[in-house]
C-alpha positions as protocol buffer text, in pm:
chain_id: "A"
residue {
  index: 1
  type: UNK
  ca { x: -1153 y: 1668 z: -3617 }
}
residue {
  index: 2
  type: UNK
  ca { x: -1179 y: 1864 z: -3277 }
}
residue {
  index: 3
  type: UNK
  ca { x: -1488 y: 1688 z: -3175 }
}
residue {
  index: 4
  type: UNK
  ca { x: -1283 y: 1381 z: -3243 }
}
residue {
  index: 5
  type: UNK
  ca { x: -979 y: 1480 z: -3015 }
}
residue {
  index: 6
  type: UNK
  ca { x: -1177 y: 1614 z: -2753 }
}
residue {
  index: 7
  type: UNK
  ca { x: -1395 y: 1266 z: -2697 }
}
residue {
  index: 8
  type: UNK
  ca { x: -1028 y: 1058 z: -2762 }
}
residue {
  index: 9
  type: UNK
  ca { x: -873 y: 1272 z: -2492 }
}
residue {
  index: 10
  type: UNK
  ca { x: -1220 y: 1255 z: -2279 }
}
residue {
  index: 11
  type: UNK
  ca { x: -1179 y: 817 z: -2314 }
}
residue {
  index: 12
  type: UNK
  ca { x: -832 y: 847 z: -2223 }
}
residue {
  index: 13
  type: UNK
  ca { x: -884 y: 1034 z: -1948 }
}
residue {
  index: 14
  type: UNK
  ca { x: -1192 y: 830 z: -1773 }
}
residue {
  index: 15
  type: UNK
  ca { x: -956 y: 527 z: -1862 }
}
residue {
  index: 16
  type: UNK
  ca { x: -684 y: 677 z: -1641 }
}
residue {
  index: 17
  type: UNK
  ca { x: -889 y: 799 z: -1354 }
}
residue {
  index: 18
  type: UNK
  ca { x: -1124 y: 559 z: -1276 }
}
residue {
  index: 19
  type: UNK
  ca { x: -941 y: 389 z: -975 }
}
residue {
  index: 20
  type: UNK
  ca { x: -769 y: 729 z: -880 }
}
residue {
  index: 21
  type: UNK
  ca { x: -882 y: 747 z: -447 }
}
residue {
  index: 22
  type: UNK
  ca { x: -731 y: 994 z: -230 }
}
residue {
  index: 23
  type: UNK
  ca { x: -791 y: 996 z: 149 }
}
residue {
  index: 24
  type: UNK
  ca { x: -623 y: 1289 z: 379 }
}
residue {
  index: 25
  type: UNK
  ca { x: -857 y: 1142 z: 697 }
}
residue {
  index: 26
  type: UNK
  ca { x: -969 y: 1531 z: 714 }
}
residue {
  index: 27
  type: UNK
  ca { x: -1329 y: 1390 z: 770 }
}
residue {
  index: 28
  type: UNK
  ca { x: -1417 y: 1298 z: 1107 }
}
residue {
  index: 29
  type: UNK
  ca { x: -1533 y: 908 z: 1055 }
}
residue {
  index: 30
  type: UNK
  ca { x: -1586 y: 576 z: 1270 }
}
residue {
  index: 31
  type: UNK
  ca { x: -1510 y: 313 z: 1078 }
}
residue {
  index: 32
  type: UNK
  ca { x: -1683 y: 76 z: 1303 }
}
residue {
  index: 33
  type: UNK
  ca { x: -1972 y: 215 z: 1431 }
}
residue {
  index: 34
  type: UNK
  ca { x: -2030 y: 471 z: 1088 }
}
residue {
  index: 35
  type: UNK
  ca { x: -1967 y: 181 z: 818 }
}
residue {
  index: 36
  type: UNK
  ca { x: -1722 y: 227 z: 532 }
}
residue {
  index: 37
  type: UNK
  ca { x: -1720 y: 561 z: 416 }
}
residue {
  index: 38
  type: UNK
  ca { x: -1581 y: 592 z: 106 }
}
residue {
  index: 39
  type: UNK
  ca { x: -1375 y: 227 z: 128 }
}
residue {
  index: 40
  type: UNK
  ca { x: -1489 y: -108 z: -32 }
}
residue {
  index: 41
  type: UNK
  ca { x: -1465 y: -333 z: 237 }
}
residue {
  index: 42
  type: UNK
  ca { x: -1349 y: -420 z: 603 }
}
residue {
  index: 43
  type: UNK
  ca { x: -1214 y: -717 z: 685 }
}
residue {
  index: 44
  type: UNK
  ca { x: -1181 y: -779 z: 1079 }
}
residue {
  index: 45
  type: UNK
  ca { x: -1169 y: -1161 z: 1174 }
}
residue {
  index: 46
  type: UNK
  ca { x: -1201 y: -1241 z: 1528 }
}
residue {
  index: 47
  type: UNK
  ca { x: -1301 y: -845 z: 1614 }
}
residue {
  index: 48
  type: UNK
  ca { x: -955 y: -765 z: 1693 }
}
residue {
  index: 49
  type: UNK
  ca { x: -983 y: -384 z: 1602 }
}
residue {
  index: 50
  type: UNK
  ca { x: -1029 y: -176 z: 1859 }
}
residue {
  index: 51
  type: UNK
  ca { x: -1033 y: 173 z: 1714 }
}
residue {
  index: 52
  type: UNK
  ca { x: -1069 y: 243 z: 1355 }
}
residue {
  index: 53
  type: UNK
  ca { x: -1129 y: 626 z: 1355 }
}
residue {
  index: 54
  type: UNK
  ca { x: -1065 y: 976 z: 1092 }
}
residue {
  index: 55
  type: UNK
  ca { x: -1006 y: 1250 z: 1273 }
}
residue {
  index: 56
  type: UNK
  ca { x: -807 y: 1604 z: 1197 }
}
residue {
  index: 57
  type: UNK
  ca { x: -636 y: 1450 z: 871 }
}
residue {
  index: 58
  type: UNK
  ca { x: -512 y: 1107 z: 1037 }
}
residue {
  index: 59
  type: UNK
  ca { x: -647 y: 752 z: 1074 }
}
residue {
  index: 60
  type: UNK
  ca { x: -566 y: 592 z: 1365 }
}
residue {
  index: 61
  type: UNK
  ca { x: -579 y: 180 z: 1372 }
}
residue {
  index: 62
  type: UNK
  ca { x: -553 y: 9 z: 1640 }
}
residue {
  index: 63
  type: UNK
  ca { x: -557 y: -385 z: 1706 }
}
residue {
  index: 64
  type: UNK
  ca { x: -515 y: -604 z: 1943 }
}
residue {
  index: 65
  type: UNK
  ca { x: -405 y: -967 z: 1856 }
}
residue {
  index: 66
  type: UNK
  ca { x: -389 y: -917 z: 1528 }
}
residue {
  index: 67
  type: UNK
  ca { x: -203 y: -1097 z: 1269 }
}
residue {
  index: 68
  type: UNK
  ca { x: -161 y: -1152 z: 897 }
}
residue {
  index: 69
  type: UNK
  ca { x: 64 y: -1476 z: 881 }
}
residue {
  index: 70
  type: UNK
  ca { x: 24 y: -1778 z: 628 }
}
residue {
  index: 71
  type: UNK
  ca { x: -351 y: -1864 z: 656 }
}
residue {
  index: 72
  type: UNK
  ca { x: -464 y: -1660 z: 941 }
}
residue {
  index: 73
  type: UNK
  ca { x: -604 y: -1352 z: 834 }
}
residue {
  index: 74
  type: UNK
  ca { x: -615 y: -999 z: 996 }
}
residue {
  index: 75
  type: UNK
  ca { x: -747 y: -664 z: 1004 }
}
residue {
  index: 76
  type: UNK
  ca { x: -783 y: -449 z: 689 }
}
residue {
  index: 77
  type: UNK
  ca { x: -975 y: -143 z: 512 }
}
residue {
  index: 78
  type: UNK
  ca { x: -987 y: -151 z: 160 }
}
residue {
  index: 79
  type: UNK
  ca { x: -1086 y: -47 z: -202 }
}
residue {
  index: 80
  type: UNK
  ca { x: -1124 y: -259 z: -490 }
}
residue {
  index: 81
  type: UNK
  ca { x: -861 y: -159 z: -768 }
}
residue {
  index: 82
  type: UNK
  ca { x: -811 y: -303 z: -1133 }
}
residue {
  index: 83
  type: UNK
  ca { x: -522 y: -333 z: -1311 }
}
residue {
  index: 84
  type: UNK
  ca { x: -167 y: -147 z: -1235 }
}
residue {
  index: 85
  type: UNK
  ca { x: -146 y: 97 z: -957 }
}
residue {
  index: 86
  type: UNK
  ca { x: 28 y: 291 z: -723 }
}
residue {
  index: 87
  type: UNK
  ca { x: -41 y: 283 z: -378 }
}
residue {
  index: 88
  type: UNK
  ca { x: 102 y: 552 z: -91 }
}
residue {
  index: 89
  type: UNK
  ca { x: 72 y: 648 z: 246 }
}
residue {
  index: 90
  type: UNK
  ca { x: 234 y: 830 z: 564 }
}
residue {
  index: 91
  type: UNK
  ca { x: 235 y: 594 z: 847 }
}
residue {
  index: 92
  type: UNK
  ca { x: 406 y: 620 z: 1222 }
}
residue {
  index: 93
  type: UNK
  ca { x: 344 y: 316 z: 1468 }
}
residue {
  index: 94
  type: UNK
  ca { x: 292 y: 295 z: 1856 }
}
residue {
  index: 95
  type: UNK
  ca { x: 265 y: 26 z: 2058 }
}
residue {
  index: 96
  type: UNK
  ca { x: 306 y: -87 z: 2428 }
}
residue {
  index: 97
  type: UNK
  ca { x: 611 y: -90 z: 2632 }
}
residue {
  index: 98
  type: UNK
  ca { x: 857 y: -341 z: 2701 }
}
residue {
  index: 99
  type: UNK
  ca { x: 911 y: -609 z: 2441 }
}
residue {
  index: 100
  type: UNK
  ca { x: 534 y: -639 z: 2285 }
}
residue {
  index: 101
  type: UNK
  ca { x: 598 y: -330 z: 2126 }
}
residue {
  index: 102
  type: UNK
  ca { x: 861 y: -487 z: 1865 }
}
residue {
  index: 103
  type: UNK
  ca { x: 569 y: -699 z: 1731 }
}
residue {
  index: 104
  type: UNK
  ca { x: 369 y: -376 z: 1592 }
}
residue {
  index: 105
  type: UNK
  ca { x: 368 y: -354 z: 1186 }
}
residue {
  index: 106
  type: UNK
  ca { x: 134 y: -103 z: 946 }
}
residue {
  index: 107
  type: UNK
  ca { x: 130 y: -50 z: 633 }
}
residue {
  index: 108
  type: UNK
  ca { x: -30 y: -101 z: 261 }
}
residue {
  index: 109
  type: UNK
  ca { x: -119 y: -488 z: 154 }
}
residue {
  index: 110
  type: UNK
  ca { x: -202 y: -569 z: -180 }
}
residue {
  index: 111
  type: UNK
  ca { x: -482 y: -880 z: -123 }
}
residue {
  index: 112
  type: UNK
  ca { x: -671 y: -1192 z: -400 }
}
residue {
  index: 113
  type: UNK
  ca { x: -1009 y: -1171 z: -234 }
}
residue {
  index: 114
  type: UNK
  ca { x: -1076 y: -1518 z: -334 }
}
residue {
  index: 115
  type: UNK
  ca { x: -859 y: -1714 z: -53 }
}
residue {
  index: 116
  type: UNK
  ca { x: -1036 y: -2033 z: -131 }
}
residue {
  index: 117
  type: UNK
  ca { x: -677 y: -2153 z: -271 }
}
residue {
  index: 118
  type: UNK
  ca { x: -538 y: -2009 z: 37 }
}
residue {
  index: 119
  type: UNK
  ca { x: -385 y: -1636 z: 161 }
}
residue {
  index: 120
  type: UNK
  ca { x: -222 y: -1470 z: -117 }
}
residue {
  index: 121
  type: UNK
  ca { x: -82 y: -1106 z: -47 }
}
residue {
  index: 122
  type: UNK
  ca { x: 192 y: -915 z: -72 }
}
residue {
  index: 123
  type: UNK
  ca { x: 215 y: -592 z: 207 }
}
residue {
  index: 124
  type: UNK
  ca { x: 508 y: -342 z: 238 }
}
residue {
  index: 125
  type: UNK
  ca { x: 495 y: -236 z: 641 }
}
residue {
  index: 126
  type: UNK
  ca { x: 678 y: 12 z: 877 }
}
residue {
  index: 127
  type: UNK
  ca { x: 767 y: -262 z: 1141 }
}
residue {
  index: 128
  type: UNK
  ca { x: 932 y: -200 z: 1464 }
}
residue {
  index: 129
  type: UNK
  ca { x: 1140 y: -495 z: 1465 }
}
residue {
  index: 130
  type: UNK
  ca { x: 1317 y: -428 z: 1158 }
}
residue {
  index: 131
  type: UNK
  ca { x: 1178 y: -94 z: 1036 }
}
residue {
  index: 132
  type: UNK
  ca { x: 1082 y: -191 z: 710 }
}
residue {
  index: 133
  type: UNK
  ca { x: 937 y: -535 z: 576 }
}
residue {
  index: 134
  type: UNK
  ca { x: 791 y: -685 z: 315 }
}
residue {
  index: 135
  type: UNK
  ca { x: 553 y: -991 z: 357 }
}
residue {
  index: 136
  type: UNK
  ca { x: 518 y: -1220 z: 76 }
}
residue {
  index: 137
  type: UNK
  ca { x: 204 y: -1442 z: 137 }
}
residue {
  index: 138
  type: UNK
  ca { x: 177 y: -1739 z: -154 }
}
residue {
  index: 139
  type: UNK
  ca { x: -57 y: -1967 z: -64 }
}
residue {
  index: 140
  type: UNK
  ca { x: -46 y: -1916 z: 290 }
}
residue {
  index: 141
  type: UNK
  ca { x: 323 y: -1922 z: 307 }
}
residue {
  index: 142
  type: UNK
  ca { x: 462 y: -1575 z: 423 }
}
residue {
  index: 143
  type: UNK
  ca { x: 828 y: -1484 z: 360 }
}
residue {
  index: 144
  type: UNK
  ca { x: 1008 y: -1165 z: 468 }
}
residue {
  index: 145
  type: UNK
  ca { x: 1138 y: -950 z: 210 }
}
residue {
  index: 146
  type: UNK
  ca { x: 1371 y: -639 z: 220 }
}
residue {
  index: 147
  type: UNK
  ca { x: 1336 y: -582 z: 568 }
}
residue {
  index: 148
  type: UNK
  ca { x: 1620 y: -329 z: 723 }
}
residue {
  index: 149
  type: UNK
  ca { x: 1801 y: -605 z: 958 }
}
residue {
  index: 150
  type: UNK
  ca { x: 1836 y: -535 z: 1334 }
}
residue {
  index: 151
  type: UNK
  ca { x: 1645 y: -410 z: 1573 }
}
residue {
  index: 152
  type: UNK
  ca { x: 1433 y: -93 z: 1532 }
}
residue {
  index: 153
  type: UNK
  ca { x: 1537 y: 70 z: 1853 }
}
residue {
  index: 154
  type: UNK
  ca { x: 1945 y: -52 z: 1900 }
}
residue {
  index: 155
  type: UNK
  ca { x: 2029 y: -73 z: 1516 }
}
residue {
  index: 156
  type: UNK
  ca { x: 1819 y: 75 z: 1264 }
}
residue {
  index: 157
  type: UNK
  ca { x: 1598 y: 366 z: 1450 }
}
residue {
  index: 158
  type: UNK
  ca { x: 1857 y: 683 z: 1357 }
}
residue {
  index: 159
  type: UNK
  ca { x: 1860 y: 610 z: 1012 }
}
residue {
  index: 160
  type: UNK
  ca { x: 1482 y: 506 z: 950 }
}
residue {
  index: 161
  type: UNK
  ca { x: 1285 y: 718 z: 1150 }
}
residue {
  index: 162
  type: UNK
  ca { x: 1284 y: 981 z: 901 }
}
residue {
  index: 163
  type: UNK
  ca { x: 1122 y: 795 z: 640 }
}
residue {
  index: 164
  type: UNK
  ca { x: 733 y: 770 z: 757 }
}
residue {
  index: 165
  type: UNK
  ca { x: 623 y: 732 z: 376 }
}
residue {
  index: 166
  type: UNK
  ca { x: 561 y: 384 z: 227 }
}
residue {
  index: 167
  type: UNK
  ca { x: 472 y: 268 z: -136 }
}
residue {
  index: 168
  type: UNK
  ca { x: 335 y: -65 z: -314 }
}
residue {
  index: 169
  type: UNK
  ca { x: 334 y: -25 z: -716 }
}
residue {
  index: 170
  type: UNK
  ca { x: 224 y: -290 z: -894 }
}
residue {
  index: 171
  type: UNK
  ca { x: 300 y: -339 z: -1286 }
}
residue {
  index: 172
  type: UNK
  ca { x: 180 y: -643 z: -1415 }
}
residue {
  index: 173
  type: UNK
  ca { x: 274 y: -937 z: -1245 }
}
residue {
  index: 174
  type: UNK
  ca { x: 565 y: -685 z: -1012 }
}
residue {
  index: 175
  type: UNK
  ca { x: 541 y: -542 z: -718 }
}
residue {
  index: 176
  type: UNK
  ca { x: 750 y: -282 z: -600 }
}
residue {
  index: 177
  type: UNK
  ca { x: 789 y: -149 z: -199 }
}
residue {
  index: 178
  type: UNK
  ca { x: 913 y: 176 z: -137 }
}
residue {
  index: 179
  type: UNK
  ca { x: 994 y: 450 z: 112 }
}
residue {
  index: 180
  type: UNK
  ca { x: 1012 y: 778 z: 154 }
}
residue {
  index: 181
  type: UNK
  ca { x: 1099 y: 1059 z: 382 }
}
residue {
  index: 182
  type: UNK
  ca { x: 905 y: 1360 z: 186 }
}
residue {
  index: 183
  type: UNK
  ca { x: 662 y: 1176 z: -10 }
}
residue {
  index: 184
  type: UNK
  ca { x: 792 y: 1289 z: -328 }
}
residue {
  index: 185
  type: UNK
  ca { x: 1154 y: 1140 z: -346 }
}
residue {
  index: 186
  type: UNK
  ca { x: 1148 y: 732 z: -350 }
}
residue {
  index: 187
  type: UNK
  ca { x: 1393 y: 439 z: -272 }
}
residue {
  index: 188
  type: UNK
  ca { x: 1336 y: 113 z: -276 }
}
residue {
  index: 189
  type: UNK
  ca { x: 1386 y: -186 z: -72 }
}
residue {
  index: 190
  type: UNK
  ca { x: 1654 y: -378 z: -136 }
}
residue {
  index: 191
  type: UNK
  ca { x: 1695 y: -792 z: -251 }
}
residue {
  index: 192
  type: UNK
  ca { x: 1854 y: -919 z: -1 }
}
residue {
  index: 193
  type: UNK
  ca { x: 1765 y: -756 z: 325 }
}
residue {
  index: 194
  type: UNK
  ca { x: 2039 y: -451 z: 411 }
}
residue {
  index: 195
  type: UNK
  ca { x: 2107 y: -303 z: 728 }
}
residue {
  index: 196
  type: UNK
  ca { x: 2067 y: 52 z: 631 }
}
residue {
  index: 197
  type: UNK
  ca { x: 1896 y: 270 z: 357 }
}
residue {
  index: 198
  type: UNK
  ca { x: 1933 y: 236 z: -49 }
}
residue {
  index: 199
  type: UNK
  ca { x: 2257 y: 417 z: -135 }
}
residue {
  index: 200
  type: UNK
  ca { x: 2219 y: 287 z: -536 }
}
residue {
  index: 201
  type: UNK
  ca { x: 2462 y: -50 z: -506 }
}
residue {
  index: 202
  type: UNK
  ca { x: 2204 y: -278 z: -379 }
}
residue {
  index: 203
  type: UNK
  ca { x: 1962 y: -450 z: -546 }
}
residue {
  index: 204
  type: UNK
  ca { x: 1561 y: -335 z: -559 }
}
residue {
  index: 205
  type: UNK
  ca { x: 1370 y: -563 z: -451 }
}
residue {
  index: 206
  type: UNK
  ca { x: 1062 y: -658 z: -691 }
}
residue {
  index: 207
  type: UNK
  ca { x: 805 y: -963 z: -656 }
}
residue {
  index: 208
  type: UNK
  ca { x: 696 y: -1139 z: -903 }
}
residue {
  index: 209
  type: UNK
  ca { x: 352 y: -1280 z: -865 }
}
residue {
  index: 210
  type: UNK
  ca { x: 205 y: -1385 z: -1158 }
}
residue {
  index: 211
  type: UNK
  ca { x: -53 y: -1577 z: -998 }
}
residue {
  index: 212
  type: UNK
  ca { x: -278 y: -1263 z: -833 }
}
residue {
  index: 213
  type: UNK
  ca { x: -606 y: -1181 z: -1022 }
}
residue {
  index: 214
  type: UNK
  ca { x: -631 y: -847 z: -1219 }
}
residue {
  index: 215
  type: UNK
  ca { x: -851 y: -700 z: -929 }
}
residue {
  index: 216
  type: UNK
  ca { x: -710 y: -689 z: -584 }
}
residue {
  index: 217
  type: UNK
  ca { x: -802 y: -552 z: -248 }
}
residue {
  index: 218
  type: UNK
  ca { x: -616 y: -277 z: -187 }
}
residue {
  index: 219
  type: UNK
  ca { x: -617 y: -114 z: 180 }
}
residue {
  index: 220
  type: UNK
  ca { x: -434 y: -6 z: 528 }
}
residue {
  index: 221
  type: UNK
  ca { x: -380 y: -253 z: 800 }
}
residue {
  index: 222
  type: UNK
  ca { x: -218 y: -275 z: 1107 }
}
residue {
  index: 223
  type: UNK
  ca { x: -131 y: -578 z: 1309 }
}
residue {
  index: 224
  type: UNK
  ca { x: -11 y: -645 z: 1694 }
}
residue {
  index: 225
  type: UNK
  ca { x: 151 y: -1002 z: 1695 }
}
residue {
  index: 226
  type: UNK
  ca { x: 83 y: -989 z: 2115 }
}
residue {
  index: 227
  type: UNK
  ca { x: -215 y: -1010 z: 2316 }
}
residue {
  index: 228
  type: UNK
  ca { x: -147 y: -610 z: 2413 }
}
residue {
  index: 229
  type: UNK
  ca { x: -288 y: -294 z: 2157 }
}
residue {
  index: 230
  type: UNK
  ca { x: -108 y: -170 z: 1933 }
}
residue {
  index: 231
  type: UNK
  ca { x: -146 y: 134 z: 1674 }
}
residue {
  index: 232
  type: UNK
  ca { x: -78 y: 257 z: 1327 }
}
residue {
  index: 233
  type: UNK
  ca { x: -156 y: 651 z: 1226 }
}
residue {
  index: 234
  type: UNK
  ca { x: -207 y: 679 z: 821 }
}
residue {
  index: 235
  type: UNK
  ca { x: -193 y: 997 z: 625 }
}
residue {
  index: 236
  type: UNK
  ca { x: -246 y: 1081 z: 298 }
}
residue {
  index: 237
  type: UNK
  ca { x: -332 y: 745 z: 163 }
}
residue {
  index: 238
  type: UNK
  ca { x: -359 y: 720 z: -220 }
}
residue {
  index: 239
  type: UNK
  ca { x: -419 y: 518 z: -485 }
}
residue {
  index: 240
  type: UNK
  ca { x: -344 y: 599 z: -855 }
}
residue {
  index: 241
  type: UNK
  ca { x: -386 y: 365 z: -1154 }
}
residue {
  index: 242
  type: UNK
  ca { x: -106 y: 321 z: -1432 }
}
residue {
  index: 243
  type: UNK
  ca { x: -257 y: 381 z: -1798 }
}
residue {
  index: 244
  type: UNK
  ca { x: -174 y: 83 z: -1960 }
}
residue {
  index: 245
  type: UNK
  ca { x: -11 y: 147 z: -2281 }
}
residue {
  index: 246
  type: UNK
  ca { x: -354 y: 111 z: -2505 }
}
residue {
  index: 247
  type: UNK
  ca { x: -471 y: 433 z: -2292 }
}
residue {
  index: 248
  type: UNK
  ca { x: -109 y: 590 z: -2386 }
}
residue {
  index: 249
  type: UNK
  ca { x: -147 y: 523 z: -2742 }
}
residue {
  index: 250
  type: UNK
  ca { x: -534 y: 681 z: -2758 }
}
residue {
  index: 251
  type: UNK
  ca { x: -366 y: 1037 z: -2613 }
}
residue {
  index: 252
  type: UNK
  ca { x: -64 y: 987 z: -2891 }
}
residue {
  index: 253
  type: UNK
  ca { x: -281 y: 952 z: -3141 }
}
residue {
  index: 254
  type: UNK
  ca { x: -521 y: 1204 z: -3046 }
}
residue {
  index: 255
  type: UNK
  ca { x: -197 y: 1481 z: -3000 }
}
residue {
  index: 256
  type: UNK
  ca { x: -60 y: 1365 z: -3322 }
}
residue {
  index: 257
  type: UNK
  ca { x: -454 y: 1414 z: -3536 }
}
residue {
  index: 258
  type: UNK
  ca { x: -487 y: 1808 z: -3356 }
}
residue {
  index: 259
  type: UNK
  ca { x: -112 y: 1859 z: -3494 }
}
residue {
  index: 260
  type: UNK
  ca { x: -216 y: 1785 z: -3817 }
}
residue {
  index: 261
  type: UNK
  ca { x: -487 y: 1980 z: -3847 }
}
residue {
  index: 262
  type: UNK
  ca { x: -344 y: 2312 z: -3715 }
}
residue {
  index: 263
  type: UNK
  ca { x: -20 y: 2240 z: -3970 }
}
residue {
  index: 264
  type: UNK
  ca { x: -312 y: 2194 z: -4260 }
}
């Protein structure tokens, strides 16, 4: 019987962890001259990345002309993840002076790698315009979602600044943004758009999109909607799979058959 609880705990466990990635950037790295580390995939259409670079536990990203909108791809390192997740990083922006710099965004995008159909992605983004946004990509049609309304620097800077910490969770066909200003305390975006931070009388905002695959690209990108650079700095990026219940069930049941045995 212990045999048999240790190797239903040991399934349980692998089941949990297998899509677990944690990345603190504490590993000097060039993404674009050293290849992709410990990451999946890069996607970079038109070579708009200029610096892609780990260094002293940050990742700095930087672009220029980049863009994720309806069917034109950007810039974006990635892993491959299956099934529910969680998805969290630390992320400031920079970008040139003057007016350009309103058109910086980074964040976390959830991607379908098959974009035969067209672009279909959902990405929760720090965004100087409007702080926070959500972009809703179905079928190369982009919405914005939950952003905080007014400009970054005149309306919304005092209140948002503190929160550097973003978060995508998907559960099934939902996908949830949130932010942070610890890491460890979250509050979601709200449905529709609010000019200020979750207080608990708005509405979270969720996405349904029943139409992405099981296995999605899962990554960092950064995008400068002007012809000028632009930069994102990451920390702490993780990615943590959701047990489904089945994988709940197997450590119930293994709990429940050690119980048993010590009572007999």
């Amino acid at each position: 019987m212990k045999k048999l609880f240790i190797l239903v705990i040991a399934l349980a466990l692998t089941s949990m962890a297998y899509a677990d990635f944690v990345d603190n950037f504490d590993t000097a790295h060039d993404y674009l001259s050293e290849g992709l580390g410990a990451y999946d995939g890069m996607l970079d259409p038109g070579a708009v990345t200029e610096a892609l670079i780990a260094s002293g536990g940050t990742l700095l990203y930087q672009t220029n002309g980049s863009i994720w909108q309806d069917a034109t791809m950007g810039p974006m390192l990635y892993k491959n993840v299956t099934g529910d997740f969680i998805a969290t990083v630390k992320v400031s922006i920079s970008g040139a002076t003057g007016a350009e710099s309103f058109h910086n965004a980074a964040g976390i995008m959830a991607r379908n790698p098959d974009n035969s159909g067209g672009e279909n992605w959902i990405s929760v983004d720090r965004f100087v315009w409007t702080a926070f946004i959500v972009w809703n990509n179905l079928n190369s049609a982009r919405t914005e979602l939950g952003q905080s309304t007014g400009l970054w620097i005149e309306d919304t800077y005092a209140f948002a600044a503190p929160y550097m910490w973003i978060q995508l969770e998907r559960l099934g066909n939902a996908f949830t943004p949130r932010i942070s200003a610890d890491g460890v305390n979250w509050l979601p975006l709200t449905d529709p758009a609010y000019l200020g931070i979750y207080n608990g009388t708005q509405t979270p905002l969720v996405i349904s999109r029943p139409d992405l695959p099981d296995t999605l690209q899962v990554g960092l990108q950064q995008m400068m909607f002007d012809t000028v650079s632009g930069s994102g700095t990451f920390d702490n990026f993780s990615i943590t799979a959701i047990p489904e219940p089945a994988t709940m069930t197997l450590l119930g049941l293994g709990a429940l058959a050690l119980i048993r045995r010590k009572r007999s």
